[in-house]
C-alpha positions in Angstrom: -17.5 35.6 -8.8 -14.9 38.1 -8.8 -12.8 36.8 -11.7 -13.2 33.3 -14.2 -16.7 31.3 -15.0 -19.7 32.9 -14.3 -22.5 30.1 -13.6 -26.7 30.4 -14.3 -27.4 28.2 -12.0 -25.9 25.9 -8.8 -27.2 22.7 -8.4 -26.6 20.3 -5.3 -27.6 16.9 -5.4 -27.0 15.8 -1.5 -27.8 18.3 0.7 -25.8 16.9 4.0 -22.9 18.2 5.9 -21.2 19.3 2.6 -23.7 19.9 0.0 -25.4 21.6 2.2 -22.4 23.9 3.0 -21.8 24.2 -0.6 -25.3 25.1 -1.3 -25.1 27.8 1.8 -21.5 28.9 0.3 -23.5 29.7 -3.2 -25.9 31.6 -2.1 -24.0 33.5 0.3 -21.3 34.3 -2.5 -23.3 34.1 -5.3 -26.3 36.4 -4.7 -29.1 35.7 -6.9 -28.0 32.8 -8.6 -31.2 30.1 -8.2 -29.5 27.2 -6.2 -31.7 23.9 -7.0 -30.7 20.9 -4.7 -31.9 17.2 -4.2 -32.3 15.2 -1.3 -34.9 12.2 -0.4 -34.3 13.7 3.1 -37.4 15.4 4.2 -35.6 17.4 7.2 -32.0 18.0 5.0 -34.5 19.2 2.1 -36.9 21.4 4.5 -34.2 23.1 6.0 -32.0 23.5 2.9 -36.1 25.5 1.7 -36.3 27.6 4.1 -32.6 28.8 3.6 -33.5 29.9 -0.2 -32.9 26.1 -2.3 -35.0 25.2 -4.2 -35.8 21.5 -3.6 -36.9 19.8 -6.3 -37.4 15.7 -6.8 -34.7 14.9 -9.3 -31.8 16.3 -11.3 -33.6 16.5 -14.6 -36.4 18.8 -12.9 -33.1 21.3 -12.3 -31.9 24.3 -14.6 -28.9 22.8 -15.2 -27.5 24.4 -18.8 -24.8 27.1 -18.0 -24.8 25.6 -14.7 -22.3 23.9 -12.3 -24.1 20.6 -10.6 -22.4 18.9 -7.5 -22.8 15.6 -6.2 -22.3 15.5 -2.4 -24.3 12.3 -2.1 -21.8 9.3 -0.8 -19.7 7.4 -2.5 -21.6 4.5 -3.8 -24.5 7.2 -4.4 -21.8 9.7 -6.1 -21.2 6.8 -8.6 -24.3 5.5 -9.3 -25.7 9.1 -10.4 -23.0 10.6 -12.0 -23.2 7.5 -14.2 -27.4 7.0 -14.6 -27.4 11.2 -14.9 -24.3 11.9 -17.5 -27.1 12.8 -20.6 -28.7 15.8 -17.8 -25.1 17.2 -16.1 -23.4 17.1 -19.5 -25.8 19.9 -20.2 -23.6 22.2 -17.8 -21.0 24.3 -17.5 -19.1 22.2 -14.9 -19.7 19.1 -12.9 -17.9 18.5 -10.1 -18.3 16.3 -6.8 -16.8 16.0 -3.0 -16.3 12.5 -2.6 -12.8 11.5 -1.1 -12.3 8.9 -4.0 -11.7 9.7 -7.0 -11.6 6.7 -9.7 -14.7 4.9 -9.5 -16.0 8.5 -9.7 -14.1 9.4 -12.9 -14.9 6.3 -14.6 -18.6 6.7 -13.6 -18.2 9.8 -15.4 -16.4 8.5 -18.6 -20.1 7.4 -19.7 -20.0 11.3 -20.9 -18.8 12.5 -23.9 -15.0 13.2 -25.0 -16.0 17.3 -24.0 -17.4 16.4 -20.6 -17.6 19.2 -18.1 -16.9 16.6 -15.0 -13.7 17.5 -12.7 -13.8 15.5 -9.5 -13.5 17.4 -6.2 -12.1 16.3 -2.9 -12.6 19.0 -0.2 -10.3 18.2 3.3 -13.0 19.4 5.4 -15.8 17.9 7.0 -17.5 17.2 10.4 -18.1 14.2 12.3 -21.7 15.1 12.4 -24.1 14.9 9.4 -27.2 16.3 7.7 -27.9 19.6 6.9 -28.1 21.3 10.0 -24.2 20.2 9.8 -23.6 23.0 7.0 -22.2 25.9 7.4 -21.7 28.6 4.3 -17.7 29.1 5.5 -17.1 25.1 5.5 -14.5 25.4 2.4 -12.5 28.8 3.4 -8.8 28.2 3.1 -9.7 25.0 2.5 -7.4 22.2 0.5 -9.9 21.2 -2.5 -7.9 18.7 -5.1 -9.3 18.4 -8.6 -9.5 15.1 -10.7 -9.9 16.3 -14.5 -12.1 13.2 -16.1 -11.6 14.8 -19.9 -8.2 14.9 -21.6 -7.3 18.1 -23.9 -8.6 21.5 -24.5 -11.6 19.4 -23.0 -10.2 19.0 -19.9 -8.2 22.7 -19.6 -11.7 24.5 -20.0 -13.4 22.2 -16.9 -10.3 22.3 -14.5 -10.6 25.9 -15.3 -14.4 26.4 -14.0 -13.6 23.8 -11.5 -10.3 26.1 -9.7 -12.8 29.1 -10.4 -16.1 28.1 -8.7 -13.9 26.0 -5.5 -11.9 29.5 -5.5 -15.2 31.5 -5.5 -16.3 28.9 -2.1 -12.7 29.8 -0.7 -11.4 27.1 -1.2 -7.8 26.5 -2.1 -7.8 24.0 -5.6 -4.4 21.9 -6.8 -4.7 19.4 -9.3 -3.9 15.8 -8.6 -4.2 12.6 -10.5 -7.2 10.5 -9.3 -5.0 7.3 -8.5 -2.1 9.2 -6.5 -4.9 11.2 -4.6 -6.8 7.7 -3.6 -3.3 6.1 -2.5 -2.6 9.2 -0.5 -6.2 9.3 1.2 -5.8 6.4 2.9 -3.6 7.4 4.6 -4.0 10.7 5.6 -8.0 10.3 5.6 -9.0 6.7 6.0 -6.5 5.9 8.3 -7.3 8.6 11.3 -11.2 7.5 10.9 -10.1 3.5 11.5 -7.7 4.8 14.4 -10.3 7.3 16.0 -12.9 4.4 16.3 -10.9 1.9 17.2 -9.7 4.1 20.4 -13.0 5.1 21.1 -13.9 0.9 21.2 -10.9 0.6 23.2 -11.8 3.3 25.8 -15.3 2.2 26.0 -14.2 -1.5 26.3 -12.1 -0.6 29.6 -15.3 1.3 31.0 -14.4 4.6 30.1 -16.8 7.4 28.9 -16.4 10.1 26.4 -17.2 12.8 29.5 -13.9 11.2 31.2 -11.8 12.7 28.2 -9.6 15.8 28.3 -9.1 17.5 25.2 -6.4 15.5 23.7 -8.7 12.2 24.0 -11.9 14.3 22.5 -9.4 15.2 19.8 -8.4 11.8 18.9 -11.8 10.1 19.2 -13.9 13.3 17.5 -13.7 11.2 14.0 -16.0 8.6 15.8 -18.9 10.1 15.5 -18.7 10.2 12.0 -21.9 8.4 10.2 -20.7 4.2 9.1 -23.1 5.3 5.8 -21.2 8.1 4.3 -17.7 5.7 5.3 -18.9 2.2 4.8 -18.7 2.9 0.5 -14.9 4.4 1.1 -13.8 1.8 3.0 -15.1 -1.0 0.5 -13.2 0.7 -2.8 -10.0 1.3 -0.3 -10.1 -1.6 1.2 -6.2 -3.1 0.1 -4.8 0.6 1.1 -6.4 0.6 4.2 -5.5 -2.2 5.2 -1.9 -1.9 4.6 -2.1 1.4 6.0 -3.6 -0.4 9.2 -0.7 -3.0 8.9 2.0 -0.1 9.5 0.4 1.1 12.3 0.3 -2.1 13.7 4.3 -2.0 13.2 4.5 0.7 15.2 2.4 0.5 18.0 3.9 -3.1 18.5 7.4 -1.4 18.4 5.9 1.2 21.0 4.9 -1.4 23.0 8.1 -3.5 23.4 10.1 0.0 24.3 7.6 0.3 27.1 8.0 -3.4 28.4 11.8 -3.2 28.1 11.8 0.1 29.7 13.1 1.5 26.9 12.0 4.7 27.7 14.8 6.6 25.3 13.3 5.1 22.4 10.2 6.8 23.5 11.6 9.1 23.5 13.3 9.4 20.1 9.7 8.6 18.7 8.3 11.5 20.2 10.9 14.0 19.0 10.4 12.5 15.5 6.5 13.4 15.9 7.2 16.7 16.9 9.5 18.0 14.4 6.9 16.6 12.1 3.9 18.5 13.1 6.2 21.4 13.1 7.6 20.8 9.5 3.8 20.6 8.6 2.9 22.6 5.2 
């Protein structure tokens, strides 16, 4: 790492689609640096072996003082471990995770001490597809990564610190964000596409329609189902009242859409349109 913390070790506990790419990340940026991970997985772990990880049972068989340890397991999992494993990752340098909520996370953490080393981590990237042949070392580069501080104080400066400085080594881009504003905002911009692409794709298929029929623009907007129900099942329970309103607005709008149509209101179509596209092209 060019500049900021310098880590002994890199420890992955969850070696699919993004622990995997973070472990691949560490060792490609990171040369040798020991990267442990865990995964009950037999394939995820065997593959993640013969790429240089060293795949060990559980977290307390891991080198993790002077380490950074990342939990890429799903939600439910994230929050379970962080929680049951507090007295073995307080031992590090930083602990950090990629789950795209943030709270139940955080509070799972607060089981730490006052000086814990535990920033949450919410990487926008991903894949539709899962496991660790899924991972790829350049998942995070340019990459929006916002960090959720658990620890207040000088505490909480020195982790956010090693937190920007191990995403930045990855390639990420990091910007802090409280962990309630960045779960309000990720339904919308996260859970929200996921519910829309799998309800299309139920729609298509329901009118006999296969996913070879599509062009581009209907592979585009049905890619996000073929994500796994596991990994989004947890997300969808702790966001359940956002998603739903988010759902509800959506519902506004597509009935709007729908009574231009049958009116032959094609002007307002038309307005709608021209309000999408100056938005895409404001984007950033």
């Amino acid at each position: 790492m060019p500049e900021g913390p310098r880590f002994r070790t890199a420890t992955v506990v969850g070696l699919g689609a993004m622990g995997g790419s973070v472990a691949k990340g560490v060792l490609r940026r990171l040369p040798g640096v020991p990267v442990f991970g865990v995964d009950p997985d037999g394939e995820s772990a065997a593959r993640a072996a013969r790429d240089g990880v060293r795949v060990v049972p559980r977290l307390r068989d891991c080198d993790v003082d002077g380490g950074v340890v990342v939990f890429a397991a799903p939600l439910d999992a994230t929050v379970r471990l962080v929680r049951e494993t507090a007295p073995v990752w307080r031992g590090a340098a930083l602990a950090t995770d990629v789950a795209s909520l943030k709270a139940g996370v955080l509070e799972a953490a607060s089981a730490a001490p006052a000086s814990s080393p535990f920033v949450g981590a919410h990487p926008m990237c991903g894949s539709e597809r899962s496991g660790y042949s899924a991972a790829r070392a350049d998942l995070f580069d340019s990459t929006r990564v916002w960090l959720c501080p658990a620890a207040t104080g000088d505490a909480a400066s020195g982790a956010e610190a090693a937190a920007r400085g191990f995403w930045s080594m990855l390639g990420a881009r990091p910007r802090t964000i409280a962990a309630e504003r960045h779960d309000r905002v990720m339904a919308l911009v996260s859970h929200l596409p996921q519910l829309l692409s799998n309800a299309l794709a139920a729609t298509l298929e329901d009118a006999g329609v296969s996913a070879g029929q599509l062009g581009p623009g209907g592979r585009d907007m049905t890619r996000l189902a073929g994500s796994s129900p596991s990994m989004w099942l947890p997300l969808l329970e702790a966001a359940a009242g956002e998603d739903a309103a988010a759902l509800r607005a959506v519902e506004h709008r597509i009935a709007a859409i729908r009574g231009m149509l049958e009116s032959g209101d094609l002007r307002g179509v038309e307005t709608l349109m021209d309000r999408g596209g100056r938005w895409v092209s404001a984007e950033g």
